[in-house]
DSSP file (Angstrom, degrees, kcal/mol; ACC not computed):
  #  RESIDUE AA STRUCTURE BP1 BP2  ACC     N-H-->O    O-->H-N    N-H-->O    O-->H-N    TCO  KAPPA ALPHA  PHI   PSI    X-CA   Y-CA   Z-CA
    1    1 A X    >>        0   0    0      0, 0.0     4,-1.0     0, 0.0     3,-0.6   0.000 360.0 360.0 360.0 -48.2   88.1  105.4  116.6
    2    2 A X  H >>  +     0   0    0      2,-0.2     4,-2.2     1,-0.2     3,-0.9   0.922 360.0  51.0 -57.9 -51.9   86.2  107.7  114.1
    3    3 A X  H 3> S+     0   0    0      1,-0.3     4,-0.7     2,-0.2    -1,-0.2   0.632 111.4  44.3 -39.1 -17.8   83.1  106.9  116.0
    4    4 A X  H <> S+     0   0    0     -3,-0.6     4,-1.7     2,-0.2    -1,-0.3   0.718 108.0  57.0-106.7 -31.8   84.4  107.7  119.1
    5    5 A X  H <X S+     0   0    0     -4,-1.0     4,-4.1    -3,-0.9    -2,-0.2   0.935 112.6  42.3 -88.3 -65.9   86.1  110.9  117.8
    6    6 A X  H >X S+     0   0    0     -4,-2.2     3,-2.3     1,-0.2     4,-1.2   0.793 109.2  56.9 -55.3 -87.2   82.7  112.4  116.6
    7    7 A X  H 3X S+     0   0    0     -4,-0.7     4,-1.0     1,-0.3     6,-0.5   0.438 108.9  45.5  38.0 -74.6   81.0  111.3  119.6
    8    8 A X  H 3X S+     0   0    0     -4,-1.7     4,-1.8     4,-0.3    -1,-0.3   0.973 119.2  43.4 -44.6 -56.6   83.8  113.5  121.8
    9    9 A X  H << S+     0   0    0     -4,-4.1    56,-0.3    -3,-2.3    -2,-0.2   0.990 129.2  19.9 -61.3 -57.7   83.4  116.7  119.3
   10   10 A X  H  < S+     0   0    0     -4,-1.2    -1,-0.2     1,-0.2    -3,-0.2   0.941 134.8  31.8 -75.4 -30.8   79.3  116.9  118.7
   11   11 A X  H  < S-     0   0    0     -4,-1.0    -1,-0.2    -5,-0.3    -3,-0.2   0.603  94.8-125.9-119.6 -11.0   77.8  114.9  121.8
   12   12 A X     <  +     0   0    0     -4,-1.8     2,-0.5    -5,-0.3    -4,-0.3   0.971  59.2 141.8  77.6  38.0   80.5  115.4  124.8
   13   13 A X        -     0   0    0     -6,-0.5    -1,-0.2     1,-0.3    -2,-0.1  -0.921  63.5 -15.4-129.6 139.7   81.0  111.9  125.5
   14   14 A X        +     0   0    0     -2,-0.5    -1,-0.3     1,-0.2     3,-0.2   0.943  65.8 171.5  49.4  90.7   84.5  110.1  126.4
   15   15 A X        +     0   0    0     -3,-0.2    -1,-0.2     2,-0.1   -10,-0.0  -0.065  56.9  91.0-117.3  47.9   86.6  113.0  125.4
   16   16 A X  S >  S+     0   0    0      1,-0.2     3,-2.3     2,-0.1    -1,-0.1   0.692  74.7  73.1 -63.2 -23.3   89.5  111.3  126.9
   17   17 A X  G >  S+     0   0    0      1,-0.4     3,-1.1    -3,-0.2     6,-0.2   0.722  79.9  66.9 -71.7 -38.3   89.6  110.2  123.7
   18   18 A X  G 3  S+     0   0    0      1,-0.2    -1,-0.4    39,-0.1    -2,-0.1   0.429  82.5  79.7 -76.4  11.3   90.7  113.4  122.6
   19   19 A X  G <  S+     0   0    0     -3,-2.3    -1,-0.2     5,-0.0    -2,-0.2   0.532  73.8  74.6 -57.6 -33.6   94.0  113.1  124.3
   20   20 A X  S <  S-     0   0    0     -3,-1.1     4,-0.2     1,-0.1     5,-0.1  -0.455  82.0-128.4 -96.3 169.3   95.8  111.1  122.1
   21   21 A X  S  > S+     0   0    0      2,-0.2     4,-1.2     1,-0.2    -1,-0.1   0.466 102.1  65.3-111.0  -8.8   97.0  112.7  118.9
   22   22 A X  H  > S+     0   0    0      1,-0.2     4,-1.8     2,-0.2    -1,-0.2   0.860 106.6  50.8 -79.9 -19.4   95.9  110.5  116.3
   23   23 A X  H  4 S+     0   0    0     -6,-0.2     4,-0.5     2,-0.2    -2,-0.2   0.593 111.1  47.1 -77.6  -8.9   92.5  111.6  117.6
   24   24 A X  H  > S+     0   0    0     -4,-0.2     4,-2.4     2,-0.2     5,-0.3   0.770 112.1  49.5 -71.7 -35.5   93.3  115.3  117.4
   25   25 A X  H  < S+     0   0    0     -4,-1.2     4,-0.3     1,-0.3    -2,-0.2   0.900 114.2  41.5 -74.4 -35.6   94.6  114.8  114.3
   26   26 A X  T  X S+     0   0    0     -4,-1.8     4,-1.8     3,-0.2    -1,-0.3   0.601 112.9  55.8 -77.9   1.5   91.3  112.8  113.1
   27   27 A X  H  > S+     0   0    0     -4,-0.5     4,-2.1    -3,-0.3     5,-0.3   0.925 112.4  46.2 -76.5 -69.6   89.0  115.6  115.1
   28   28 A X  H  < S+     0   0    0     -4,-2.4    -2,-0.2     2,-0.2    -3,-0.1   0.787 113.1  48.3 -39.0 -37.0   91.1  118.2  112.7
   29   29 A X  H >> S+     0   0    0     -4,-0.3     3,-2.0    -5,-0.3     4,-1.9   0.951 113.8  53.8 -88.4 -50.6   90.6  116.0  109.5
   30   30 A X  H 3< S+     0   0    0     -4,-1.8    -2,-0.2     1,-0.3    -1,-0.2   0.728 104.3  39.3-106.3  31.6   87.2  115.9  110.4
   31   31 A X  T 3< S+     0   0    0     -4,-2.1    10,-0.3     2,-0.1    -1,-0.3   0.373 105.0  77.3-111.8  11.4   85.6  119.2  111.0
   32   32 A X  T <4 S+     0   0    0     -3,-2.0    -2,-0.2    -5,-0.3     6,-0.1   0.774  98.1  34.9 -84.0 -19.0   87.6  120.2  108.2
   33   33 A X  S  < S+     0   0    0     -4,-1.9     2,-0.7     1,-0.1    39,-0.2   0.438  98.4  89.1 -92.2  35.5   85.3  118.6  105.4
   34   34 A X  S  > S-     0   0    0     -5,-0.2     4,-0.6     1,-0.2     3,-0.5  -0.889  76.7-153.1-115.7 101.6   82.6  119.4  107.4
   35   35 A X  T >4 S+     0   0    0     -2,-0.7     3,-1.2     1,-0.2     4,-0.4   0.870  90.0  61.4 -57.4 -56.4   81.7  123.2  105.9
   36   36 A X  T >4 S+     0   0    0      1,-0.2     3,-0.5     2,-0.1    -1,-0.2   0.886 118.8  32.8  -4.1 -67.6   79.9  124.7  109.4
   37   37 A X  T >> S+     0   0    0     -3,-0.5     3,-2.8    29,-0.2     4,-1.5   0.587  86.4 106.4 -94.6 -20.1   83.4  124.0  111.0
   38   38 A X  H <X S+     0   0    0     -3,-1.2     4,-1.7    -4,-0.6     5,-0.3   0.804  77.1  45.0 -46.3 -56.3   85.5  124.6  108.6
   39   39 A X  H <> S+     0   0    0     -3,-0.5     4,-0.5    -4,-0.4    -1,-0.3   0.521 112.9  46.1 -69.6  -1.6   86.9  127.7  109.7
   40   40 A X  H <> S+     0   0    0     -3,-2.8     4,-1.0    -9,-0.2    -1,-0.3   0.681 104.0  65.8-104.6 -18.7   87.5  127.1  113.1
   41   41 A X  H  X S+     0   0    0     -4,-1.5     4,-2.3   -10,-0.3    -2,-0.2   0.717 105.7  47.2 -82.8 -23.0   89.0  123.7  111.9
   42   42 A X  H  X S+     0   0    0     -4,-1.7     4,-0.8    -5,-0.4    -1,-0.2   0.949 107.3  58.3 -84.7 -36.2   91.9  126.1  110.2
   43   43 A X  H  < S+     0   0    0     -4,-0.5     4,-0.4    -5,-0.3    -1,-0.3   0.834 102.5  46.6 -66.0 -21.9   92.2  127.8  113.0
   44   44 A X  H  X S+     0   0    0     -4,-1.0     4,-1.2     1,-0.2    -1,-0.2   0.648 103.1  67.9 -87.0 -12.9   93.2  124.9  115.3
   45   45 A X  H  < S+     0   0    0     -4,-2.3    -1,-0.2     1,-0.2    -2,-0.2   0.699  89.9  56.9 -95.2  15.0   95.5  123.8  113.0
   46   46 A X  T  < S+     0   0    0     -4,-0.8    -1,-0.2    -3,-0.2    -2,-0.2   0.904 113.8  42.7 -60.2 -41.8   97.7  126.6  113.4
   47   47 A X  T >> S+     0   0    0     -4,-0.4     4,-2.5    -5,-0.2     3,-1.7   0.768  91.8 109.9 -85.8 -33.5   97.7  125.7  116.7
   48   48 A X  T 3< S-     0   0    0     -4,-1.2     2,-2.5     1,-0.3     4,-0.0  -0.031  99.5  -9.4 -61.9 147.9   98.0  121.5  115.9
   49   49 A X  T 34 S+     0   0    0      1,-0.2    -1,-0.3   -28,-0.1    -2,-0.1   0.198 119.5  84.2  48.4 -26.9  101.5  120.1  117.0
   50   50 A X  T <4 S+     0   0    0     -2,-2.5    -2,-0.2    -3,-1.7    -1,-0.2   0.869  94.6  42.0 -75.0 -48.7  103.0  123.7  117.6
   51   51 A X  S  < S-     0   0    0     -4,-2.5     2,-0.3     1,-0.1     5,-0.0  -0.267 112.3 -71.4 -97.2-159.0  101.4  123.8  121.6
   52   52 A X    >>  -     0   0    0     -2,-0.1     3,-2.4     1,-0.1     4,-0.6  -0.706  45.2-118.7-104.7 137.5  101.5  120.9  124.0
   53   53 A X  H 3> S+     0   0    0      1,-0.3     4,-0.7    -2,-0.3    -1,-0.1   0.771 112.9  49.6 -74.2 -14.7   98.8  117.8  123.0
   54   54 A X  H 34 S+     0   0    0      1,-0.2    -1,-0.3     2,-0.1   -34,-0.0   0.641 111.2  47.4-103.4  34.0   96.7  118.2  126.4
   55   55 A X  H <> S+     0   0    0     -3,-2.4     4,-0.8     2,-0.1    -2,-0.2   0.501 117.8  44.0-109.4  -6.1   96.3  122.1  126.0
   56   56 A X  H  X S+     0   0    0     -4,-0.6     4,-0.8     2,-0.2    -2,-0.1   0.422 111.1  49.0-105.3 -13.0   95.3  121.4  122.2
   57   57 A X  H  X S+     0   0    0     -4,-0.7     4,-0.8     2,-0.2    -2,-0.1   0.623 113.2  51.2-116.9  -3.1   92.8  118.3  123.1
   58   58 A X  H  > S+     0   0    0      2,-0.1     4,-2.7     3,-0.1     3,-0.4   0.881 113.2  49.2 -78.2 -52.2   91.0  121.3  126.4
   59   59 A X  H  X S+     0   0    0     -4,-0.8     4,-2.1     2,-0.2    -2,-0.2   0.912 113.2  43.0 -52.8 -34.4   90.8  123.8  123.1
   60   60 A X  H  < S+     0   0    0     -4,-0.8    -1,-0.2     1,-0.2    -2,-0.1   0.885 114.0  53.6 -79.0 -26.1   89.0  120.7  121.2
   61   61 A X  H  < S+     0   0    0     -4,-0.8    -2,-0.2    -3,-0.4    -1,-0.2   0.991 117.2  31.1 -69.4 -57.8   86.9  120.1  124.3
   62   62 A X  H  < S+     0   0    0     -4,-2.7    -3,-0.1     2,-0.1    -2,-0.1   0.755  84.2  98.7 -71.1 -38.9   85.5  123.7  124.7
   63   63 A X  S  < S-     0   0    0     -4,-2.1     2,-0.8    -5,-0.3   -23,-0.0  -0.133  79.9-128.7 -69.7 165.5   85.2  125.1  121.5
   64   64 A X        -     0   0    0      2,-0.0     2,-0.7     0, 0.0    -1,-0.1  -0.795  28.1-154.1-100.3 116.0   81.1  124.4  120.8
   65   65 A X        -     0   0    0     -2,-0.8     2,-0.2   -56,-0.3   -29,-0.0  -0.909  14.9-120.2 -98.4 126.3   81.1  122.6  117.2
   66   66 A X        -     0   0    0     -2,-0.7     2,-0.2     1,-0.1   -29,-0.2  -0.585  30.2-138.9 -84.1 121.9   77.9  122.9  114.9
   67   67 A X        -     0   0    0     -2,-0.2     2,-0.2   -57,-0.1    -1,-0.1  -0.480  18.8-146.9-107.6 146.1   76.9  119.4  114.4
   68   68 A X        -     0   0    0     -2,-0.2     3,-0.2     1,-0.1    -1,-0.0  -0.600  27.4-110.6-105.1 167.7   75.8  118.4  110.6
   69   69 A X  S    S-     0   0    0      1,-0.2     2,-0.5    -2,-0.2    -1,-0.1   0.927  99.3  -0.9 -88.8 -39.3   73.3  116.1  109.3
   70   70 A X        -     0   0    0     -3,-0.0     2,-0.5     2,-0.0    -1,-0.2  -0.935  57.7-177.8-126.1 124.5   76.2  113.7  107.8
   71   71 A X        +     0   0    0     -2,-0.5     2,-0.3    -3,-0.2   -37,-0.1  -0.990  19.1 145.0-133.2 142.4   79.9  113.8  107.7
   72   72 A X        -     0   0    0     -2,-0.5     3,-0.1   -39,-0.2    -2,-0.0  -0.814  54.8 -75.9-172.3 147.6   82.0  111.3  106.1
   73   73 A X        -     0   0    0     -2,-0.3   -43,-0.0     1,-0.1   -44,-0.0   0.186  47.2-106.5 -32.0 138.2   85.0  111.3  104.4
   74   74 A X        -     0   0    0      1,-0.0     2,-0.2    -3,-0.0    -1,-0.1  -0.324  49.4-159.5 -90.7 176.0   85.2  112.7  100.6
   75   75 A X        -     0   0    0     -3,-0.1     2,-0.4     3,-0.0     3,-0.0  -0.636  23.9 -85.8-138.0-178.6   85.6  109.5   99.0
   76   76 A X        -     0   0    0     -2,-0.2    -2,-0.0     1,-0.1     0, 0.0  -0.917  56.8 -96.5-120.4 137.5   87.1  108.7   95.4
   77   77 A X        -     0   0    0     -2,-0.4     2,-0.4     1,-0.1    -1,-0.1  -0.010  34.5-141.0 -42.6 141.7   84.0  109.0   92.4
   78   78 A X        -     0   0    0     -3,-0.0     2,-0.3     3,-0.0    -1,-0.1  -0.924  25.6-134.1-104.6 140.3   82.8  105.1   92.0
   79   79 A X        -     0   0    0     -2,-0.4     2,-1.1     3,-0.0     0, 0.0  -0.644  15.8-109.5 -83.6 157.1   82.4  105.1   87.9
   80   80 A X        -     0   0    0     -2,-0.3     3,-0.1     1,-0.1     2,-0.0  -0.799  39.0-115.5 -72.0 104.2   79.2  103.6   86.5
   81   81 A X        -     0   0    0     -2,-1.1    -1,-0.1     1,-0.1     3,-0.0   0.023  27.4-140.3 -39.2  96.0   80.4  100.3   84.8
   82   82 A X     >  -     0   0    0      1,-0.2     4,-0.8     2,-0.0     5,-0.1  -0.366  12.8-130.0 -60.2 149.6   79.7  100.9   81.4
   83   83 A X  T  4 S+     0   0    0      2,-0.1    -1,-0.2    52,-0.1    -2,-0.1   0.637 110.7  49.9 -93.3  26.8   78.5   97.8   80.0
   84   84 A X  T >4 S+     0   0    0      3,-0.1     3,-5.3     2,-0.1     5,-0.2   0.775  95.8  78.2 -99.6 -79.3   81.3   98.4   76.9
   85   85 A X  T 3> S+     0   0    0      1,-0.3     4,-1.8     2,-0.2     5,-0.2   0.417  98.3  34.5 -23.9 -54.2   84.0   99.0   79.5
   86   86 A X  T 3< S+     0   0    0     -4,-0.8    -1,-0.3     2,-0.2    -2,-0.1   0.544 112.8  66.1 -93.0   1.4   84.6   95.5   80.4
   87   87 A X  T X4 S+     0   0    0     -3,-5.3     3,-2.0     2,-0.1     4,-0.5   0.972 112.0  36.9 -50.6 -88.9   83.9   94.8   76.4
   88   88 A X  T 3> S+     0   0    0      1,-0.4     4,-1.3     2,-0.2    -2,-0.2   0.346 110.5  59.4 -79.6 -20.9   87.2   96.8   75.8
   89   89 A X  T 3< S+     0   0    0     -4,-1.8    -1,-0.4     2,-0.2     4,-0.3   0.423 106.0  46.0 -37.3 -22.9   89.0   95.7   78.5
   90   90 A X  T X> S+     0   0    0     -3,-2.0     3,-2.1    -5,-0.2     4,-1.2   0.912 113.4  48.6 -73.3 -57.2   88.8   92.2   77.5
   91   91 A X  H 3> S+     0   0    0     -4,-0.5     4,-2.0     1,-0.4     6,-0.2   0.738 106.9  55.6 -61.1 -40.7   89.7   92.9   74.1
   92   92 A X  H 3<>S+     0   0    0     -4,-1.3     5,-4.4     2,-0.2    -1,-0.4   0.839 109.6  52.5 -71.8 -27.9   92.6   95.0   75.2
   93   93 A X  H X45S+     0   0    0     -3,-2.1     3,-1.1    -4,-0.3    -2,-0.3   0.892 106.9  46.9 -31.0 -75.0   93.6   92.0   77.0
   94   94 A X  H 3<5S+     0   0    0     -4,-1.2    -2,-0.2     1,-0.2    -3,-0.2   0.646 114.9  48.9 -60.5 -29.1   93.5   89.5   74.2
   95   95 A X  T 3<5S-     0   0    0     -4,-2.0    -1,-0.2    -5,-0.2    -2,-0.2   0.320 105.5-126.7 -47.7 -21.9   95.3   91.8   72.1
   96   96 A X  T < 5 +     0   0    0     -3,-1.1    -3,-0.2     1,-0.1    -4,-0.1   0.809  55.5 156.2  75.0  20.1   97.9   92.5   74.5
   97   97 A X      < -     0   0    0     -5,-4.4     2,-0.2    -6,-0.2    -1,-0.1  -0.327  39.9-129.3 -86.4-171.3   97.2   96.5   74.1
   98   98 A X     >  -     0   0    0     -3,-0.1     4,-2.3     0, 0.0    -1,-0.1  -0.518  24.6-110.6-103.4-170.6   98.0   98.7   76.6
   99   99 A X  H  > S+     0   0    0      1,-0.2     4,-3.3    -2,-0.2     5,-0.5   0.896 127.3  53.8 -85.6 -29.5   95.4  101.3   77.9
  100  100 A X  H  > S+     0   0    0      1,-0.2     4,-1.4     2,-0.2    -1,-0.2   0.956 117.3  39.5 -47.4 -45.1   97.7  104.2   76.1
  101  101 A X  H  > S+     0   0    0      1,-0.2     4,-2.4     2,-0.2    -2,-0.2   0.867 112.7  60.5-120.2 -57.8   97.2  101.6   72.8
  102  102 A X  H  X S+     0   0    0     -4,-2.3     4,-3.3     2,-0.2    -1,-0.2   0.928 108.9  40.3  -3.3 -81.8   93.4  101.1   74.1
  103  103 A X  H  < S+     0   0    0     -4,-3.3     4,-0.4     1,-0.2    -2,-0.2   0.861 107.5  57.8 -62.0 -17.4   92.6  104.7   73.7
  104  104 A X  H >< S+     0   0    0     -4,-1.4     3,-0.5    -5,-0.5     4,-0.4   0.944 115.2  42.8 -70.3 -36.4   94.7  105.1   70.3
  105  105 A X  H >X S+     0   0    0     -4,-2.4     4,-1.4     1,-0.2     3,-0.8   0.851  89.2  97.4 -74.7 -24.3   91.9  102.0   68.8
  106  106 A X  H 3X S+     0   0    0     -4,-3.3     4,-2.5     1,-0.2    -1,-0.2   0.742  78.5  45.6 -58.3 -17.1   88.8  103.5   70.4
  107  107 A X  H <> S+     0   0    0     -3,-0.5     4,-1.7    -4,-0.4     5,-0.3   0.958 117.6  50.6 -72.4 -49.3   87.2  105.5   67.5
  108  108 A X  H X> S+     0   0    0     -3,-0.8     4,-3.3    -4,-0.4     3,-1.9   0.988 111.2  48.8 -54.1 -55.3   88.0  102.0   65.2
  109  109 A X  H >< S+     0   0    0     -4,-1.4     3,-3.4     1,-0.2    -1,-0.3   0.924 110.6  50.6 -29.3 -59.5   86.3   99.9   68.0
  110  110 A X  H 3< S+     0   0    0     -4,-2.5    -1,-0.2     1,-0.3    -2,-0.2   0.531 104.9  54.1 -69.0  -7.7   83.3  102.2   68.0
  111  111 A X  H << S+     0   0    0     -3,-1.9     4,-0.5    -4,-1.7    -1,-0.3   0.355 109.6  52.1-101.0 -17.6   83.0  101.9   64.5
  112  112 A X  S << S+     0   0    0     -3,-3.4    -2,-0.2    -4,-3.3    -1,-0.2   0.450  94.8  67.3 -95.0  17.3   82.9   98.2   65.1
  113  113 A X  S >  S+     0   0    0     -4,-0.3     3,-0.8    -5,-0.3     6,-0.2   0.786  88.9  61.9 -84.6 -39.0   80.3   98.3   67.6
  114  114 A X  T 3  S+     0   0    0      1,-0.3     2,-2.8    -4,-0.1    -1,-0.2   0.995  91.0  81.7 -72.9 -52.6   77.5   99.4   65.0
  115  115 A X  T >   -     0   0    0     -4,-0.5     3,-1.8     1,-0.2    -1,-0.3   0.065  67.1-171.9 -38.6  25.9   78.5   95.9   63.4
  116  116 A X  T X> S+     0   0    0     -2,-2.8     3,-2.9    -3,-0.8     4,-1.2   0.132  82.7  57.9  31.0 -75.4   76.2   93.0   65.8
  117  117 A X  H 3> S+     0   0    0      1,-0.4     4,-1.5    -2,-0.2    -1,-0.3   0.853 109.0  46.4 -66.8 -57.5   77.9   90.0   64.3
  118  118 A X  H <4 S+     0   0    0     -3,-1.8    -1,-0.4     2,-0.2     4,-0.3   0.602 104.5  56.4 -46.0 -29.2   81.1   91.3   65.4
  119  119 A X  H X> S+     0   0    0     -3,-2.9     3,-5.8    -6,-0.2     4,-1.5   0.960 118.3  36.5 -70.8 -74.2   80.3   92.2   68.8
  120  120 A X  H 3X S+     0   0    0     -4,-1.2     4,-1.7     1,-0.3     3,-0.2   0.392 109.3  54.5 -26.4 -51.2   79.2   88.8   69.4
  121  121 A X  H 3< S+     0   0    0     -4,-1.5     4,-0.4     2,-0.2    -1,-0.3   0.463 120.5  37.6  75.1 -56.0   81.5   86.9   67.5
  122  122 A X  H <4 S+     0   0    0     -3,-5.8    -2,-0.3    -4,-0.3    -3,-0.1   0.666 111.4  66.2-101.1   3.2   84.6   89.1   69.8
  123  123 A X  H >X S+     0   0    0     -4,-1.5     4,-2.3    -3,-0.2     3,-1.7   0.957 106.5  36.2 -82.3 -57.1   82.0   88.7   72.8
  124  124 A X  T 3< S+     0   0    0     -4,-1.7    -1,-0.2     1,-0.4    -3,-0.2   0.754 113.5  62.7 -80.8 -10.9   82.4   84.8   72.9
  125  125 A X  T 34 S+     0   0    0     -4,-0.4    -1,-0.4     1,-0.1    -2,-0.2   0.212 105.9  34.1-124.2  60.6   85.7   85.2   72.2
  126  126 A X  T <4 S-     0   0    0     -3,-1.7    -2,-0.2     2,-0.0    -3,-0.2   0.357 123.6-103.3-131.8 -59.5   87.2   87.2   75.3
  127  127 A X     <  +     0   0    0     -4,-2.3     2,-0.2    -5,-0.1    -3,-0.2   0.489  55.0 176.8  97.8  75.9   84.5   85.1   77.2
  128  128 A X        -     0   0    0     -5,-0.3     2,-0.4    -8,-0.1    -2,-0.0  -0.536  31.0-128.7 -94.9 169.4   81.5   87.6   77.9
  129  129 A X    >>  -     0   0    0     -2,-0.2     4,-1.7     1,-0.0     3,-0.9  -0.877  28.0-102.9-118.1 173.1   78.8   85.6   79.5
  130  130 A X  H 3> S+     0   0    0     -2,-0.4     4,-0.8     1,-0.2    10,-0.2   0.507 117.8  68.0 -88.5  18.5   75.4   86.1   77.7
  131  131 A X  H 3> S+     0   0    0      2,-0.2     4,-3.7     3,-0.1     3,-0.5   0.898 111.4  30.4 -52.8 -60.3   74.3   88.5   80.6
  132  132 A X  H <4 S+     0   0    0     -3,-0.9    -2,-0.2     1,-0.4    -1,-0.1   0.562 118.8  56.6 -96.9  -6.5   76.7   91.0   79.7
  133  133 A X  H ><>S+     0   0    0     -4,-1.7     5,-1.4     2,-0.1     3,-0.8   0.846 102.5  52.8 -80.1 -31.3   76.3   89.9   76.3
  134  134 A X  H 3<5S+     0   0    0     -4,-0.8     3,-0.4    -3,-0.5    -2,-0.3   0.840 109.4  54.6 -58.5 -51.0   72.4   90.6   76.5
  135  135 A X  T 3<5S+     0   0    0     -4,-3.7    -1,-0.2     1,-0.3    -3,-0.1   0.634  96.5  60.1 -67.7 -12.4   73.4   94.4   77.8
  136  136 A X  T < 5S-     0   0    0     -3,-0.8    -1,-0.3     2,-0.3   -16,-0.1  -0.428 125.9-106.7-105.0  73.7   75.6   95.0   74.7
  137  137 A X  T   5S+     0   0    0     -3,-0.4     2,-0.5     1,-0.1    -3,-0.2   0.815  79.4 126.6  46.7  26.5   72.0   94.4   72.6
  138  138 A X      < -     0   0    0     -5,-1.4     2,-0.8    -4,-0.2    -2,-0.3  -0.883  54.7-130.8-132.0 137.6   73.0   90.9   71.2
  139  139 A X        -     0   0    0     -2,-0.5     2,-0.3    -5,-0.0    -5,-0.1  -0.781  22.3-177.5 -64.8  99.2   70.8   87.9   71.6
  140  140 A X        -     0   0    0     -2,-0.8     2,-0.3   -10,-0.2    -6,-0.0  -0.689  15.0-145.2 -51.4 123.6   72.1   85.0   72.6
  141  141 A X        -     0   0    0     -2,-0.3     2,-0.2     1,-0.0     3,-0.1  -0.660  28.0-121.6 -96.8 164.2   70.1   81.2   73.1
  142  142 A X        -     0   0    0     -2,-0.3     2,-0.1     1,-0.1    -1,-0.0  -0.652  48.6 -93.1 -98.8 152.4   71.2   79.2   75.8
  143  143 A X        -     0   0    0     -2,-0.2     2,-0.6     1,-0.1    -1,-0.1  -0.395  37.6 -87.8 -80.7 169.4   72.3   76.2   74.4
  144  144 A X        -     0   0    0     -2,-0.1    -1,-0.1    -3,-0.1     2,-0.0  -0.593  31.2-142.9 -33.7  70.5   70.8   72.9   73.6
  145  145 A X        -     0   0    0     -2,-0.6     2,-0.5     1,-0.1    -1,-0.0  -0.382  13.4-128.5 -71.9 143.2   70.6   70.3   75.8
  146  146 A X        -     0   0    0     -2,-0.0     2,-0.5     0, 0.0    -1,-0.1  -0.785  16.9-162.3 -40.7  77.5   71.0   66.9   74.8
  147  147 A X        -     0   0    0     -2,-0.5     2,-0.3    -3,-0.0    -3,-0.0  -0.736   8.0-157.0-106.2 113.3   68.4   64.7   75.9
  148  148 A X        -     0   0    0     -2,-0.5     3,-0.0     1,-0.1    -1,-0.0  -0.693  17.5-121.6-100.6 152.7   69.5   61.2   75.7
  149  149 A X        -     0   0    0     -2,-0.3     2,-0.4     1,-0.0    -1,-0.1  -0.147  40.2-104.4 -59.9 174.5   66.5   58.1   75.4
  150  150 A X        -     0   0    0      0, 0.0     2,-0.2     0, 0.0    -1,-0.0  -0.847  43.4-137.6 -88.6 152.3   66.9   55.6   78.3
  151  151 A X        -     0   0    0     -2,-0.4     2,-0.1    -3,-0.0    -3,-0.0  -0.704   7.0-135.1-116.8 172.5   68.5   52.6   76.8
  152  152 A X    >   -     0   0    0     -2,-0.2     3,-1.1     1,-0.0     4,-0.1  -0.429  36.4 -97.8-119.1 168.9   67.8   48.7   77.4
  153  153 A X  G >  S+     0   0    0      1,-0.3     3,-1.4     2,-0.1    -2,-0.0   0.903 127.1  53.5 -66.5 -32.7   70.4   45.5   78.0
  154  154 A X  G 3  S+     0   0    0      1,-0.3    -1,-0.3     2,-0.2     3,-0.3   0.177  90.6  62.8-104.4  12.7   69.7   45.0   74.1
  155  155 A X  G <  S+     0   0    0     -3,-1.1    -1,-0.3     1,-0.1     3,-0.3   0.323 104.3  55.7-114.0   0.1   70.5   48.4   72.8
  156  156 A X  S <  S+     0   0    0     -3,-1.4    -2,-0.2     1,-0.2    -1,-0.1   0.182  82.9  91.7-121.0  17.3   74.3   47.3   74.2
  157  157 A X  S    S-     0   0    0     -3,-0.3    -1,-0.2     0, 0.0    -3,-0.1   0.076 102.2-113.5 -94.5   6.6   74.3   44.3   72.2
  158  158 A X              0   0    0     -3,-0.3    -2,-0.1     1,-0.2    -3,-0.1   0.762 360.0 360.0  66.5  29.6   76.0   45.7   69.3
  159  159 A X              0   0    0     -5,-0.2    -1,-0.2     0, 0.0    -3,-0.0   0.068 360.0 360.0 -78.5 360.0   72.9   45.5   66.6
């Protein structure tokens, strides 16, 4: 539908499509984050719901819209995964804190950070894996495998 919507406004094509009013309504939502349009976008929504939907979707055909290199929806900030964040989130876990309870510990946490042995030590035990243990600076060996000899009928003779 959003394809189809843009399509109608910038390129002329199928703007039957602009008949229906959940496609006026996304036509409205989008030339408003789109700054070019913005101001004619305010103006049609004076208009939006108030007149009759096919005398609003001829006003959406005609007006000439200034087409932008991208439009897409504002979106909500992705954070950068800290590689502590899912440290203190286990920890707040095993502890049972809440995040309110979280922020009240963070200075003590940070003051245990400087400590290695400790990270390490509370890494394996919230169950970090030694990726994300390798990113908070602590080394980790993979363990030791066990290499057993081949044994013989006579090694099962109980000698």
């Amino acid at each position: 539908m959003y394809n189809e919507v843009l399509n109608a406004l910038y390129r002329g094509e199928n703007e039957e499509v602009l008949d229906k009013t959940h496609a006026q309504r996304l036509a409205l939502r989008i030339l408003s984050f789109d700054p070019y349009n913005m101001e004619v976008a305010s103006r049609l929504d004076k208009y939006f719901m108030k007149i009759d939907r096919v005398l609003f979707s001829s006003m959406l055909k005609r007006i000439p819209f200034k087409h932008t290199e991208e439009i897409t929806y504002i979106s909500r900030g992705t954070e950068k995964a800290d590689v502590y964040t899912e440290f203190f989130k286990r920890i707040a876990k095993l502890y049972r804190w809440s995040m309110r309870e979280l922020d009240a510990n963070m200075p003590v946490l940070q003051l245990f950070l400087e400590d290695k042995e400790w990270v390490k030590e509370m890494g394996l035990k919230v169950g970090l894996s030694r990726e994300q243990l390798r990113k908070l600076g602590i080394k980790v060996e993979k363990p030791k495998k066990r290499i057993r000899k081949n044994m013989s009928l006579t090694d099962f003779t109980g000698r």
